[in-house]
Structure formats: C-alpha cells, structure tokens
N, C-alpha and C positions, 0 to 999 in steps of 0.2 A: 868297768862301770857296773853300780848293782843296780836293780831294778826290783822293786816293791810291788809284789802284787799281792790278790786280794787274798784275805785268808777267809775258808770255809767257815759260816757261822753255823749251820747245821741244815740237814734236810731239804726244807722248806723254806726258809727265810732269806734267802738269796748271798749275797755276798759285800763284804763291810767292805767302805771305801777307801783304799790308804792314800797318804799322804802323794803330793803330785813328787814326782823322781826330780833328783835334780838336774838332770838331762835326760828329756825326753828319748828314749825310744820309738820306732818307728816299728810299723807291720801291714803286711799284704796276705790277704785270703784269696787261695785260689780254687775258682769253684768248678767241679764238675757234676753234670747228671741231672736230677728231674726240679722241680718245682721245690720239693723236699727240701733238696740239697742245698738249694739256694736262699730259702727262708734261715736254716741252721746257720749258715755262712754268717746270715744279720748276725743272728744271735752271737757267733765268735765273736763278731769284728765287736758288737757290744759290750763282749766280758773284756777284752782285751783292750777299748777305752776306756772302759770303767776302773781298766788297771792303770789308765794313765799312757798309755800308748797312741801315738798318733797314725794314723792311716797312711799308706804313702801307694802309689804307683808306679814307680819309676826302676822298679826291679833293683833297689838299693835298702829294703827293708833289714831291720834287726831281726825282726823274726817273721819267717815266713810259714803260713801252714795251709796244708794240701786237706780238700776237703774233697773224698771223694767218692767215684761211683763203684758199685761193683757189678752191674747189670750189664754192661755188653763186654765180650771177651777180652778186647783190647783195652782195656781200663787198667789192667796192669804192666803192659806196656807204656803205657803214657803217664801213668805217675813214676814207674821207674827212669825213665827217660828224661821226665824236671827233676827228680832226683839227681843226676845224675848229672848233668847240666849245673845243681846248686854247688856240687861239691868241690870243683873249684873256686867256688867262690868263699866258702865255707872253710877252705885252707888257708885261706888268703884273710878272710877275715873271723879267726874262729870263736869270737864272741857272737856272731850271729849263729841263730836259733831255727829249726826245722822242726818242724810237727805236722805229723797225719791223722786225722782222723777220716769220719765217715764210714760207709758202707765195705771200701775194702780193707781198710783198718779193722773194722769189726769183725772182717772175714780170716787176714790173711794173718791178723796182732804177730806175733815174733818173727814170721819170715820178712815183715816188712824190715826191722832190724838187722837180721840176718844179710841181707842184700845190701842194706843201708845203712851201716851203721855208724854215720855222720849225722841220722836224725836221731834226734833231743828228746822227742814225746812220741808216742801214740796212745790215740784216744779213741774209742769207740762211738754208735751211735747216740749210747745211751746215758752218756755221761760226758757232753758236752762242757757242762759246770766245771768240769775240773780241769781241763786245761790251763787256766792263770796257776795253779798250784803245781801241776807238771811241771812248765814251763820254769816254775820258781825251784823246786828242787832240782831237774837236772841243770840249773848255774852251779847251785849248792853244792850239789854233790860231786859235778863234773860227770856224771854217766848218766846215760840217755832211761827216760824213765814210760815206764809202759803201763797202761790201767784198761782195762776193757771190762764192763759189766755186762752179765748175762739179763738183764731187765733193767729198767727205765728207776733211776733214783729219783730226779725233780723231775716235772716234767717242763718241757723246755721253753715253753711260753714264760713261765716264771722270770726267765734268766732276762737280763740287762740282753736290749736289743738295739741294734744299729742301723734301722731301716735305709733302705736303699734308693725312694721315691718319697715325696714327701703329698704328694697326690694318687696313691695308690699304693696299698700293702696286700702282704698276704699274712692270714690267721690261722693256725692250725686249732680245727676243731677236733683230733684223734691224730695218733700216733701206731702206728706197728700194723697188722692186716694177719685176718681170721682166714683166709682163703688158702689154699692149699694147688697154687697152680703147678705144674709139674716143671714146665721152664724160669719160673721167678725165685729166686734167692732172696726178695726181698724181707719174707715173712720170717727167716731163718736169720735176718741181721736187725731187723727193725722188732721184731717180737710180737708179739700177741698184741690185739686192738686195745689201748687207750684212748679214751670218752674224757674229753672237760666238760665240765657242769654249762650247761648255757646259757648259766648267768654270769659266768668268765667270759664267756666269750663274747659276749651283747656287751661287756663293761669295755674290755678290747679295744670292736669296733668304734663302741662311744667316744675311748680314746682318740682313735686312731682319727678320728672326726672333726671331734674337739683338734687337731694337730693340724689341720687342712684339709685331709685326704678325703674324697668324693669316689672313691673305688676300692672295694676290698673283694680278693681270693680267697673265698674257703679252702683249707687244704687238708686230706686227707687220704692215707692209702684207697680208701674205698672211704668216702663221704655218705655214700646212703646209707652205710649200714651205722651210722653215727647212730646211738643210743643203745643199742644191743646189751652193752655192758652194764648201764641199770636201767634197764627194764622197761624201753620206749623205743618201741619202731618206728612209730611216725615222728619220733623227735626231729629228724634233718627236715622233713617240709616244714616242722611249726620253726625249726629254726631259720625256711628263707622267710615264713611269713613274719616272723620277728624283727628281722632286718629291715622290713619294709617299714617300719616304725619308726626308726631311725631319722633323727630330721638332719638334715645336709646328707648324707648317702644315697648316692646318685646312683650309682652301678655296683652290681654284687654277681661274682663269677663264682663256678667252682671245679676241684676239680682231686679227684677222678672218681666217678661211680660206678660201679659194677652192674652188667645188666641182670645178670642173676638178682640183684636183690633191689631193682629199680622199680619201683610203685608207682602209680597213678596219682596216690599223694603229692609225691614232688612236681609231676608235671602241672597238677591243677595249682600249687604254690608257687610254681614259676609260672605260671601264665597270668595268674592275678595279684603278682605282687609287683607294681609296676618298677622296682629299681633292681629286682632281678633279668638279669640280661638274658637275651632270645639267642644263647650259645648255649649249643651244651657239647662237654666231649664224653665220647660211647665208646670205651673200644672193642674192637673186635676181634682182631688178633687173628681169626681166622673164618672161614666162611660158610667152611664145611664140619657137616655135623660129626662125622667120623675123628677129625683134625680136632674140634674143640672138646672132645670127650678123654682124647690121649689128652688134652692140657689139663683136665678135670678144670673146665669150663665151668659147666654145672648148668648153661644154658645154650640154647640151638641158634641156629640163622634162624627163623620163624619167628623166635620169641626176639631177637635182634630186632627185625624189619620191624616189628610189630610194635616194638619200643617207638621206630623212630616215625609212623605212620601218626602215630597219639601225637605224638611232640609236637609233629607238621599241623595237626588237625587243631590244636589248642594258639600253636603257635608259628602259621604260615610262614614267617619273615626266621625262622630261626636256621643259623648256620650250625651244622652239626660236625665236629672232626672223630677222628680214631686214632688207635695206634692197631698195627695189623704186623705180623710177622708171618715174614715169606721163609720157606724150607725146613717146617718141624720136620723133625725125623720121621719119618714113614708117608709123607706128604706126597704123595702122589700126581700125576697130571690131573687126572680129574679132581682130584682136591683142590688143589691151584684156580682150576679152571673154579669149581663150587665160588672162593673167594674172587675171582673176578666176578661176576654174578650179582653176588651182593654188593659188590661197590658199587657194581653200575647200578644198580637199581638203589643202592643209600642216597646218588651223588651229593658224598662231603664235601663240605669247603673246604679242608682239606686232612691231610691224611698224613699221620706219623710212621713211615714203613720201614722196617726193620730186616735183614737178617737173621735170621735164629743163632744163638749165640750160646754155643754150647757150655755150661757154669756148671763146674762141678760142684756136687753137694746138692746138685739140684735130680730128682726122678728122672727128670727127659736127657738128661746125660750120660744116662744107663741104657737106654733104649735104643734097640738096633734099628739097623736100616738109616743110619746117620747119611744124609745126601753130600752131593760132592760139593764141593763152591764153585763151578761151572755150572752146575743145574740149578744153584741155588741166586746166582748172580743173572741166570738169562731170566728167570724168574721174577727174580725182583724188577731188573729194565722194564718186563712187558708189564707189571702194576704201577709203578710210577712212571710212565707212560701216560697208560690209563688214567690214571687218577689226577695227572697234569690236564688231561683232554677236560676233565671233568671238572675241576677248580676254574678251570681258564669259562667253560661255558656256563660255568654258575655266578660268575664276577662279572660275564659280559651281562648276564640279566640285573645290573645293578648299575648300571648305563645309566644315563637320565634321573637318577633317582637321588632326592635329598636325603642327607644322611646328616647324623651328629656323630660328631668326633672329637673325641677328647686326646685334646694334643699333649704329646710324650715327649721326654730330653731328648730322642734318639733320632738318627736318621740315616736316610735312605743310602745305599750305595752311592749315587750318583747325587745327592743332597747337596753337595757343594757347588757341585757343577750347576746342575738344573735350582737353584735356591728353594727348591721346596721346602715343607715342615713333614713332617710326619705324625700322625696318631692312630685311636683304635676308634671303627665304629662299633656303636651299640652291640650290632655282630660276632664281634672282634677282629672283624679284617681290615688286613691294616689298608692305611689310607695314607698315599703321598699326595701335598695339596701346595698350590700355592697361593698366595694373597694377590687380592688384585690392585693394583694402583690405587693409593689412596687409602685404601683398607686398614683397618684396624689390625696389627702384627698380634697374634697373641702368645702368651707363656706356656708351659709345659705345666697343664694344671688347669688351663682356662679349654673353654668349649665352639667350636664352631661348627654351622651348620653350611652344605654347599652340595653343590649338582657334582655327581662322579660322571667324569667326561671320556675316559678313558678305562680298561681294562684289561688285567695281563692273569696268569696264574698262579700267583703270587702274592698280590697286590692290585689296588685299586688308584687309579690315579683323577686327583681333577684340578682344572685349569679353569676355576669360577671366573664370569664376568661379574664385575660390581654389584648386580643385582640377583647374583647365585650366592650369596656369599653373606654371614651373618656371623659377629661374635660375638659372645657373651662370655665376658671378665668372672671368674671364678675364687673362691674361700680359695680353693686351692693354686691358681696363681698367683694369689697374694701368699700364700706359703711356700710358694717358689723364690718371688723376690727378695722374703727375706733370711731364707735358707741362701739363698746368694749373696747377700748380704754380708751374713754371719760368716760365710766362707773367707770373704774378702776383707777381713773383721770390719765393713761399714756399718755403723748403727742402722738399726734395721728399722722402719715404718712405723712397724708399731712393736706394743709393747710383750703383745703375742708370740713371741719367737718360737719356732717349733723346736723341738729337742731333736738332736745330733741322737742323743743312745735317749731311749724309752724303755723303763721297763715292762718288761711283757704283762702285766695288773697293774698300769699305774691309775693313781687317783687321778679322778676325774675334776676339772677345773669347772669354775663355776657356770653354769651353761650363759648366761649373760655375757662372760667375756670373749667366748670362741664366737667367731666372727663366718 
C-alpha cells in the first residue's frame, strides 16, 4: 500500500495538502517528558493528519513514532525497550513504520539506528516539519532515513497542529533556552532562545478562542526572559497583560520562569490581570547557596524566598509548585538539610522532586564527588516526605472554601468507583467532585463552583450539598459536545465545529460567529 504525503513547499509556508490515500493509514504518537514534549506531539499528530493519516490507539498503528525525553537517565532505557517490544511486530508486519524523534533523537541521531535498525526515521527537535517527508522516503527507498538539524528551520507554531483539549491548549511563546545550567542538556538539544513576535501569539490565542477554548499555557524553556532576542524585557508581563484582553479567556497559565530573571513586572501583571491564574511554578532545584552555584544557578535561596514573599503579598490565594533535585554531586548533609529549610518555609502546593540524573555532555557529569544511590535515595524519601506533610496541610486549609473549577476529560483513580468528575481550580489543584442529586451534570469545558469538603495530598475532594454547588454551561462545553459529535460522525449542534488539526496561525473567524 503507498501513502501520499505532504511534499515541502518551502521554509515558511507550511506544507501542500495531497490527495486523501486510497486506504487510510493509521498512527500513534508516543509522548514522553515535559510540557514541551507534549505540545510538539500535537503538532506530529497534525503533520501526520494533514497527510491523511488517521489517529488510532489500540497499539495496531501503521506508523508509530516515539517522541522523546532526554533529561533523566533512564530515558534511553525506556525508548529502547518499546523499541524493542515494536520489533516483533514490525517482522510480522514490515509495511509498518517507526520514527524517533525529540530530545534523545537530537542527542543520540545514529546510535539510535545502530541499536535499532528496524526504525524508518529519526528526526530531531528542530525540524519536526519533515517528518511526513522522512516517512515518505524511507517506503521509497526501502532504508531507514535520518535528518537532524543543528538550529530551528520553521518554527513549530507554524506547522498544522492537532490539539489534544478542545477547552484548553498550550502556545509556545519561545523555543530553545539562553541559560547555561550544569545538569540540563536541554539547552544543548533545543538551541539558543527563540522569541515569536506577540502579535503571533495574541492571533494564536484569538484562535485558540474563537475554537471554544477558555484556558491557555504559555510555554517556554524560561518564559520570563521572552523578549531578550528583540529587544524588550518587559515584553512577557505586557504579554500577560495583553491576554487579559482577550474576550472569552478565562484562565492563562504558564510555564517555566526562571528566578534569576523573574521581575516585579510580571508579579504586578499577574495580580492585575484578572484571567491570569494565582499559580505559579518557581523551581528551585536546590536550597543551598553553595549547591545552586555548582548548577550555575545564577541566583540564591534569599532571592528564591524573596520571589515568593512578593507573589504571596500581591497574591494571598496563590499555590506555588517547584521542581527540586535531590544529590547534585558534591551535595552535602548540610546541603540537603539548606533545601529542607527552604521548602519548609516555601510550603508548595506541590513539588516536582527529582533525582539527579547524571547526562553526559552535560558540566555536572564531569564533576567529582558523584554520591551514591543509597545516599541519594534516603535523601530523596526524607523530601518527599516532607513535602507530602506540607501539600496535605496546605489543601486541608482549603476545607470549607468555594472554589471554581473547570471540569476536564479526565479522572480520578477511583472515578468509576466513587462516580466523581474531576477538574482544575483557579489554583490548579486538582479537584475530585461530585454532583448532587438533581444537579446539573456538566461537560469537560463547562465551569462549576462548590465547598471542598474534603482533603488529601494530592488532591482536593468535595461532596457538595445542593446548595454548595453551582453550574455554569460554558463556549467550551458546547465545543466538547460537538467535537463529540464529529468523533461519532453525528451532525453537530451548530454550525461552528471546532477543527480536529489547526494550524498553528490560522485565520481568524469572524468574531460574530464564535460563540
């Protein structure tokens, strides 16, 4: 069977749409690693409909592709392992297709081959685009075909995207990170900071709007330092206060800034821009001054606390998370003890705790005094510990209290059992809830307010009576219904249908019709 895909029309101008195949194809993207990894994922899964390929999950795709992480050690484990797992399948049916890309594509390009050489493509991070053309020469040729660019050709917003929520997206406002930390590899696969103009990314969200969505993620390796590259520092606060503009965007996250380069600007444009949300993540990575100087940090615990005292002081209600890594090399007890210290006195809502994860290529991988994984593992228990003690008595303070929450596809562990729904508050902590008798059921997209009756460390639970309990039908769950709809191919409601693939600058519809 041949398969038609797009062909390259140049640079900038995205890619020409060929004819639909006369038997479908099918594909499954499988995603590891950060927020990053995940938005790029849309964008495959959108080049790869746009080529006429239909989504499948059922682990019987024509072509499957690995999109993934290279940040913690075991990331080459675990892709060689579904490797390896595909290849019998792959004997069995050798018209199906494998492809890597991502971060350890970018890192490890030929040895992935080498160990693999039942996969079709590898692709790097910077050149996402060319995948359908990979794809389409190694059928042609019969051998597996490899591209990796050392810098960014489109950038990736441009490409045909396949969003994954149809009430909440994320937007990459930069690409790649100026920072030079001594454990991250990331700056070394993703490349030097890339800046979109902020009137791409204000057209985006308009999109993304226009489509139903009431919640968008900024995303970038380091978000605050968004404008550096022409010539505007305070560009990321004028860009939450722009968002604030926005008419139907209800909630604006983002994520990650750097405390070295985190201003006052942004805290005063998150506190007065009412649909930017009272979350923010800080990480810290470590506690002590000595510890964050081997990372070339570039900033202290003092100026840490000091960030997050302002935030409190603007913005009482706001939950603050991290990411923290337990046993850099040369880390110490009282190092250790330094970052217990600061957590206790942050207390997050919660806390991403890591490991240290030795990545070669990276400074901290040369450095002596590498600790053992027994010192490095009792280490970690007594912070996540801690930090569990600390999530749990920061949720019980949210007892009693009415919340909004905007309810998500997803759910809880126990969701079936216990019939809950699931969503996020304003916060972002999540919230298991259920409806009371009688009650209005609402959709993944729609809003409800209710008493949290309950708390764990983890999660927030409430068990509203009738008169704790309120909902308001949502743009966005009417672009649930008829993305449901269109799934089941039933004629949809209205005449609005939200797009399956978007591209990342589509034109904007006439604001009279978006609902």
């Amino acid at each position: 069977m041949s398969m038609t895909l797009p062909t390259p029309l140049d640079n900038t101008s995205g890619f020409a749409r060929p004819p639909e195949p006369a038997g479908t194809r099918t594909y499954e993207v499988r995603t590891f690693g950060c927020q990053m990894n995940v938005h790029d994922s849309e964008r495959i899964s959108g080049l790869l409909e746009d080529a006429g390929l239909t989504r499948v999950e059922d682990g019987q795709a024509d072509v499957v592709v690995f999109n993934t992480c290279a940040v913690r050690e075991n990331a080459d484990n675990k892709l060689y392992g579904n490797l390896g797992m595909l290849k019998a399948v792959k004997d069995e049916r050798p018209d199906m297709q494998i492809a890597v890309g991502g971060c350890l594509a970018q890192k490890d390009r030929e040895t992935i081959l080498a160990k693999a050489p039942w996969v079709d493509a590898v692709f790097g991070t910077h050149n996402i685009g060319a995948l359908p053309a990979l794809l389409q020469r190694a059928r042609h040729n019969q051998e597996a075909q490899l591209e990796i660019l050392e810098s960014l050709d489109v950038f990736p917003s441009t490409l045909p995207t396949r969003r994954e929520s149809v009430y909440a997206g994320w937007v990459s406002i930069s690409v790649g990170c100026n920072n030079t930390c001594t454990f991250c590899i990331v700056p070394a696969l993703r490349g030097k900071e890339r800046d979109r103009r902020p009137g791409e990314i204000l057209a985006e969200i308009e999109a993304l709007v226009a489509d139903g969505a009431v919640e968008v993620t900024l995303l970038g390796q380091n978000v605050n330092s968004y404008g550096v590259e022409f010539g505007d520092r305070g560009a990321f606060a004028k860009l939450l206060r722009a968002c604030g503009s926005i008419e139907g965007l209800e909630r604006v996250r983002f994520t990650s800034p750097h405390p070295a380069a985190f201003t006052d600007d942004v805290i005063d444009a998150m506190a007065e821009t009412p649909n930017v949300m009272p979350q923010l993540h800080m990480p810290l990575q470590s506690g002590s001054d000595r510890v964050l100087k081997a990372m070339r940090r570039s900033y202290r615990s003092s100026r840490f606390l000091g960030i997050l005292e302002r935030v409190r002081e603007r913005m009482p209600d706001a939950a603050i998370s991290t990411d923290i890594i337990v046993g850099f090399p040369g880390e110490t007890e009282e190092d250790f003890q330094a970052t217990l210290d600061v957590v206790e006195q942050s207390r997050f809502a919660t806390a991403f705790t890591f490991q240290y994860s030795r990545r070669p290529g990276t400074p901290a991988a040369d450095l002596p005094d590498q600790l053992s994984k027994a010192v490095v593992q009792e280490r970690f228990e007594r912070l996540t510990a801690l930090q569990d003690r600390i999530a749990r008595e920061e949720n019980a303070r949210q007892v009693g209290k009415r919340v909004e929450v905007l309810v998500t596809d997803q759910q809880g562990r126990k969701g079936s059992e216990t019939h809950r729904l699931t969503g996020r508050a304003r916060d972002q902590r999540l919230v298991h809830f259920s409806v009371p008798e009688g009650a209005g059921t609402p959709r993944p997209g729609d809003v409800v307010t209710l008493l949290i009756t309950e708390a764990a460390s983890f999660h927030l639970l409430s068990d509203p009576m009738p008169g704790q309990y309120s909902l308001r039908r949502s743009r966005a769950g009417d672009a649930w219904d008829r993305s449901q709809a269109e799934s089941c191919s039933v004629p949809a409601v209205s005449d609005a249908a939200p797009r399956a693939v978007s591209l990342g600058m589509p034109a904007l519809p006439v604001r009279g019709n978006a609902r």
